[in-house]
N, CA, C and O atoms as CSV, one atom per row, in Angstrom:
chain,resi,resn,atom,element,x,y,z
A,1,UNK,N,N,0.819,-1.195,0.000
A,1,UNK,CA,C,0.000,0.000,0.000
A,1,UNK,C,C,0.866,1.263,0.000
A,1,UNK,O,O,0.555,2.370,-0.439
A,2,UNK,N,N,2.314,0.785,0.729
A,2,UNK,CA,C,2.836,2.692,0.514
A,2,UNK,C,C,3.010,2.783,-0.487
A,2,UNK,O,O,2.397,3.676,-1.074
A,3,UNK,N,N,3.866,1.985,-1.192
A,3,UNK,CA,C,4.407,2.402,-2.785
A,3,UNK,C,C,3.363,2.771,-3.855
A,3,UNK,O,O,3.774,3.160,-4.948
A,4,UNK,N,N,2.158,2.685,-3.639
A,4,UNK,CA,C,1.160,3.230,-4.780
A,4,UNK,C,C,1.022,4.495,-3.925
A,4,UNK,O,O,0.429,5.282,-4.663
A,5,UNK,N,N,1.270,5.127,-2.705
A,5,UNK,CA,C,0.654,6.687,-2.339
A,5,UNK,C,C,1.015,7.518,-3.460
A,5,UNK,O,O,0.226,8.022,-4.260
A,6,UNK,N,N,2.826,7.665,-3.453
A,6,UNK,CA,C,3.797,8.264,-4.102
A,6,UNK,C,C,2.872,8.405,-6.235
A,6,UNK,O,O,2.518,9.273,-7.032
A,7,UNK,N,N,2.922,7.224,-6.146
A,7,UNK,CA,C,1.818,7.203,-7.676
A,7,UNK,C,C,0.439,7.638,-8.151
A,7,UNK,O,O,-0.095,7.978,-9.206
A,8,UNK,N,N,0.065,7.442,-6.676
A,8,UNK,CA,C,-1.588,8.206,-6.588
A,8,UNK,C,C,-1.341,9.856,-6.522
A,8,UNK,O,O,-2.057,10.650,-7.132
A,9,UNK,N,N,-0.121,10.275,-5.617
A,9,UNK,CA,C,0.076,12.098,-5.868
A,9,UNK,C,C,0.260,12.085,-6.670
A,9,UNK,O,O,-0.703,12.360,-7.385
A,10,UNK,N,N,1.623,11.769,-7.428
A,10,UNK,CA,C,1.859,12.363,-8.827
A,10,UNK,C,C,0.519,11.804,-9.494
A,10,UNK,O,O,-0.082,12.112,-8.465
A,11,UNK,N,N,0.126,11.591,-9.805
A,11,UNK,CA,C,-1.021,11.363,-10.460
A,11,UNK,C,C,-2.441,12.103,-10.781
A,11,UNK,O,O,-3.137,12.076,-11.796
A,12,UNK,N,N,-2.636,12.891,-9.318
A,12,UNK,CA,C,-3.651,13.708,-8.795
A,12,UNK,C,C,-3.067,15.033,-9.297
A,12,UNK,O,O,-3.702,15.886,-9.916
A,13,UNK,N,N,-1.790,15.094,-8.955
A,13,UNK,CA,C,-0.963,16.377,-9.399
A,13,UNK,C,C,-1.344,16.917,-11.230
A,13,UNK,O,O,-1.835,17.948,-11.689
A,14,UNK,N,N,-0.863,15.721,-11.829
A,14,UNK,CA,C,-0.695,15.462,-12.860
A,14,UNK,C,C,-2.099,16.313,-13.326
A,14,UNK,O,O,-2.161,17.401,-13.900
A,15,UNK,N,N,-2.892,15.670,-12.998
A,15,UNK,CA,C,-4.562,15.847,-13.314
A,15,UNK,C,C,-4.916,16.884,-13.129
A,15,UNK,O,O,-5.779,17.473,-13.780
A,16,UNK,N,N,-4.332,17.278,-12.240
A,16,UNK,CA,C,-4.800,18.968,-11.666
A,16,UNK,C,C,-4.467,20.026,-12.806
A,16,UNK,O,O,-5.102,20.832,-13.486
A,17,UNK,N,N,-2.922,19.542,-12.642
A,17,UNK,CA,C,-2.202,21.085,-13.429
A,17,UNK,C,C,-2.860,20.923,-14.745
A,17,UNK,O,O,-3.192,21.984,-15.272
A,18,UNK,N,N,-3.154,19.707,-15.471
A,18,UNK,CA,C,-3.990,19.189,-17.212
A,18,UNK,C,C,-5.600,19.913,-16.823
A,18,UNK,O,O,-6.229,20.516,-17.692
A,19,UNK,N,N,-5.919,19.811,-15.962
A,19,UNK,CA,C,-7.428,20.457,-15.294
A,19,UNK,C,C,-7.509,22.225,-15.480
A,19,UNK,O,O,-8.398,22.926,-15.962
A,20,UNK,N,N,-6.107,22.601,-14.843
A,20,UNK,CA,C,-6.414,24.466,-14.981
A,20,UNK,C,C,-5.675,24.513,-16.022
A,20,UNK,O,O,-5.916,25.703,-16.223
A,21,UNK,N,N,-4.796,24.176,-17.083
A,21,UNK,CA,C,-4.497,24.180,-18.175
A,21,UNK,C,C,-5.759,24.422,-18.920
A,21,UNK,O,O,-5.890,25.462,-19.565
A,22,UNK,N,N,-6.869,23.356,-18.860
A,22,UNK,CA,C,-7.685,23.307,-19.657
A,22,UNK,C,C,-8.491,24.361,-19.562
A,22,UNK,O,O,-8.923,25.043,-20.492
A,23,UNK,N,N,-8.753,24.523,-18.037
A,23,UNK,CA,C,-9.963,25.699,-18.137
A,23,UNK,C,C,-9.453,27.141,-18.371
A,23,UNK,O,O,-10.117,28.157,-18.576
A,24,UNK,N,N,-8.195,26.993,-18.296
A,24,UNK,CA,C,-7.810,28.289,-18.368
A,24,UNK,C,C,-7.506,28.721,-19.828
A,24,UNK,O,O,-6.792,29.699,-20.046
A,25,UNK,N,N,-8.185,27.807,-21.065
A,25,UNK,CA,C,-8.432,28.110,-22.575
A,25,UNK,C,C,-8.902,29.583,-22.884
A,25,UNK,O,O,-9.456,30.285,-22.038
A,26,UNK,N,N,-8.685,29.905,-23.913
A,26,UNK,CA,C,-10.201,30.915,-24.218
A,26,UNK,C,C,-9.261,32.119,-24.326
A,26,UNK,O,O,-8.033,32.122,-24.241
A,27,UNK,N,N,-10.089,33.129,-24.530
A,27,UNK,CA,C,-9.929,34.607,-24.964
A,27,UNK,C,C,-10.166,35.525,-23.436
A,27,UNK,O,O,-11.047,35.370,-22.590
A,28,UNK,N,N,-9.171,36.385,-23.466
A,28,UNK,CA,C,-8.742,36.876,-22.736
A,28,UNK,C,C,-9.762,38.409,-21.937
A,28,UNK,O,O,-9.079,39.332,-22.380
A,29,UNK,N,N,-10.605,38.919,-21.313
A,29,UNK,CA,C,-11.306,40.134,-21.254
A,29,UNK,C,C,-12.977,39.741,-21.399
A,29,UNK,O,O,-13.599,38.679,-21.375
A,30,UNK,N,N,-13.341,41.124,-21.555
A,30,UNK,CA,C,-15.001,40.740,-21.821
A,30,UNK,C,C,-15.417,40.679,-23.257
A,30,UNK,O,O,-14.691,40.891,-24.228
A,31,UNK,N,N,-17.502,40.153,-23.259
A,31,UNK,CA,C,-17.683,40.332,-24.920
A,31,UNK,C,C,-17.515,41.794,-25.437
A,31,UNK,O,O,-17.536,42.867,-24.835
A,32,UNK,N,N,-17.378,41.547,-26.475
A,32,UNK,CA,C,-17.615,42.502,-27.559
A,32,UNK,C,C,-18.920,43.221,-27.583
A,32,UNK,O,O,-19.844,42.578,-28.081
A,33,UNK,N,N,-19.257,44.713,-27.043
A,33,UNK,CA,C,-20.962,44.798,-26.975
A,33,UNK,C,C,-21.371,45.213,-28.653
A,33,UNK,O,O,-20.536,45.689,-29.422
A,34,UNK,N,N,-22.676,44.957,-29.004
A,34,UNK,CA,C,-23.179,45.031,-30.101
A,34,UNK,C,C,-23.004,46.431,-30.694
A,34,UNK,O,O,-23.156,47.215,-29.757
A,35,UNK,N,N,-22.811,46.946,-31.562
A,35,UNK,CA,C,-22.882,48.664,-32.035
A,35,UNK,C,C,-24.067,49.242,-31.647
A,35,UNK,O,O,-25.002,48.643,-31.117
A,36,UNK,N,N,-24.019,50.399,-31.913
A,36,UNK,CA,C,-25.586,51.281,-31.726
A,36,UNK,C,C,-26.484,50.893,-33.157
A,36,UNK,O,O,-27.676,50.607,-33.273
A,37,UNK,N,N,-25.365,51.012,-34.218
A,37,UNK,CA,C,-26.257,50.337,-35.487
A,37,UNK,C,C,-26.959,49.484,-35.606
A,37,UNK,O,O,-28.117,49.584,-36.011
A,38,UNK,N,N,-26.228,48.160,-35.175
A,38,UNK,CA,C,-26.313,47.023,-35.475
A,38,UNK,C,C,-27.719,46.570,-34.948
A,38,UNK,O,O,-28.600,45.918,-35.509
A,39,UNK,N,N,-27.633,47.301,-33.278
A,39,UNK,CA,C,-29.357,47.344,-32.105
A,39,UNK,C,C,-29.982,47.710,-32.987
A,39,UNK,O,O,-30.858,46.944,-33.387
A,40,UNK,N,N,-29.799,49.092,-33.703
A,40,UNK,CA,C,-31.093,49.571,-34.079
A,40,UNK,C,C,-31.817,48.878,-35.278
A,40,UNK,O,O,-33.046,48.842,-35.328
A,41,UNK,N,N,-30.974,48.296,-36.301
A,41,UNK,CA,C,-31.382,47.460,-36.952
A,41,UNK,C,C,-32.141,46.061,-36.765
A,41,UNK,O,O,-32.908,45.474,-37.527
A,42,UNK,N,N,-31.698,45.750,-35.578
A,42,UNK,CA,C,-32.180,44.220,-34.951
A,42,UNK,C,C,-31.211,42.977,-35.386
A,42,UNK,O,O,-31.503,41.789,-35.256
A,43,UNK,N,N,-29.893,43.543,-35.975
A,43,UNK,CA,C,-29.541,42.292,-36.457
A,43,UNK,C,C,-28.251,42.493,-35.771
A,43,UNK,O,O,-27.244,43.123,-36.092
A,44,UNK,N,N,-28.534,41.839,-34.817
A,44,UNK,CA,C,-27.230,41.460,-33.040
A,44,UNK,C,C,-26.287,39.934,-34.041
A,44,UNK,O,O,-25.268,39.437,-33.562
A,45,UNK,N,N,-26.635,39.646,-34.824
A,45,UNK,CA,C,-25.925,38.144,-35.029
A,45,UNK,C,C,-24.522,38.139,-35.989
A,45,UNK,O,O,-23.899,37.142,-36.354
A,46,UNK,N,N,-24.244,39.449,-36.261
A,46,UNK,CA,C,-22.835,39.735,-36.863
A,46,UNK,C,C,-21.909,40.172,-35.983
A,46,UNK,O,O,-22.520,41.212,-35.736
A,47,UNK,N,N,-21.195,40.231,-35.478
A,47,UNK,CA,C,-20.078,40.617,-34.552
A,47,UNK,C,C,-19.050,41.823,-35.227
A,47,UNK,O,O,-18.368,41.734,-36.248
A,48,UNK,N,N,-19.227,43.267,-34.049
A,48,UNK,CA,C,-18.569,44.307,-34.814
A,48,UNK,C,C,-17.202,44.182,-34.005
A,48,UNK,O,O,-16.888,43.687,-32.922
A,49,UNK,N,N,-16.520,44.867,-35.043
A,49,UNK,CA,C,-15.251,45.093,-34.326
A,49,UNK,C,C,-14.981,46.163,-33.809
A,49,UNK,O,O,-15.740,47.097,-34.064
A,50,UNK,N,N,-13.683,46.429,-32.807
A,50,UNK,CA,C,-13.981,47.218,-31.968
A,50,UNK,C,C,-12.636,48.039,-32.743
A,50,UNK,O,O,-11.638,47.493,-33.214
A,51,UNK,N,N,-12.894,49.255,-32.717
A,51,UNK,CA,C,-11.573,49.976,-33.014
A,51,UNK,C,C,-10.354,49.808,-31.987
A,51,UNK,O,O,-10.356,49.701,-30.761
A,52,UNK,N,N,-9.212,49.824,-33.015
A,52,UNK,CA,C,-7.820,49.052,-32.155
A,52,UNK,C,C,-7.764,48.062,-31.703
A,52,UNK,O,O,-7.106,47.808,-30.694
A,53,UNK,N,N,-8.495,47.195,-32.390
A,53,UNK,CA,C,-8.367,45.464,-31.613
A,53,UNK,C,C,-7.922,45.098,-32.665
A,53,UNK,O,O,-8.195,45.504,-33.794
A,54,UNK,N,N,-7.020,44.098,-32.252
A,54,UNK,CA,C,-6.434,42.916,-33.662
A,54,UNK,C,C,-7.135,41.840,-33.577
A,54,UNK,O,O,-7.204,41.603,-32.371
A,55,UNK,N,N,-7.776,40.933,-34.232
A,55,UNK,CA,C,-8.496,39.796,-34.242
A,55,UNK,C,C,-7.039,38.776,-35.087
A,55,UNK,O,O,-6.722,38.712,-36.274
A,56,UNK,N,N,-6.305,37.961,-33.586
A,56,UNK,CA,C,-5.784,36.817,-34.057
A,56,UNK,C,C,-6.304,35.938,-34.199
A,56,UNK,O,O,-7.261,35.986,-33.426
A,57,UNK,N,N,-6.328,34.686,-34.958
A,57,UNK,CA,C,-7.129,33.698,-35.480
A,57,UNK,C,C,-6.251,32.619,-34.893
A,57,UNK,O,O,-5.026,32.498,-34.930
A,58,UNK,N,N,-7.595,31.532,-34.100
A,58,UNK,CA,C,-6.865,30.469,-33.477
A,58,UNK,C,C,-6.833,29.469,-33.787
A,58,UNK,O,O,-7.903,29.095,-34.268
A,59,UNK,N,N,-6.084,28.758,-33.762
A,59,UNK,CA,C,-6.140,26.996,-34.226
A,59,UNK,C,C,-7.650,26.611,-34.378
A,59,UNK,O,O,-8.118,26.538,-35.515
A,60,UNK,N,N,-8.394,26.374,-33.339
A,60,UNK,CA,C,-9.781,25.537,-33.042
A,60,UNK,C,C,-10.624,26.937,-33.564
A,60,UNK,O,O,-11.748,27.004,-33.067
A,61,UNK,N,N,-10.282,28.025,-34.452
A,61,UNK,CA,C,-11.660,28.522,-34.349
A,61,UNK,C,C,-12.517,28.015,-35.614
A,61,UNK,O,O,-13.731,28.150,-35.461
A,62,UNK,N,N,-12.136,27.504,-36.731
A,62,UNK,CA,C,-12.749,27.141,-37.654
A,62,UNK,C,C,-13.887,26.024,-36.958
A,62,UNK,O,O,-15.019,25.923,-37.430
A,63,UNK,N,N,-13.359,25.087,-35.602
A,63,UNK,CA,C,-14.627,24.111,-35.312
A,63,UNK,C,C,-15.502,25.287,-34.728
A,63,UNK,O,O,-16.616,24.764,-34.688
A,64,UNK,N,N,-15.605,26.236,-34.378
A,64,UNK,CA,C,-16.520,27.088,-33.444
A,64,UNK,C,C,-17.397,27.593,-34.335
A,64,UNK,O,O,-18.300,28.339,-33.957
């Protein structure tokens, strides 16, 4: 029983740091709010850009 403790931490460890790796994915800040145009028109489903932002393009965004 001792010699598996040592394998069960690293193990738990292991899992952890792969755990906030994972959640810690994603884009950085808040959304993007809709324009004043875009409201008044009703059509919220195009995404404006914001002046002075660079839009880098990520590996996984083509599945999104």
């Amino acid at each position: 029983m001792q010699k598996s403790l040592p394998h069960l931490i690293r193990l738990t460890a292991v899992l952890a740091v792969i755990g906030l790796a994972v959640a810690g994915c994603g884009r950085k800040g808040d959304l993007d709010p809709p324009s004043a145009a875009a409201t008044k028109e009703g059509d919220v489903s195009k995404p404006t850009k914001q002046p002075g932002t660079v839009d880098k393009p990520f590996l996984l965004d083509p599945l999104l």
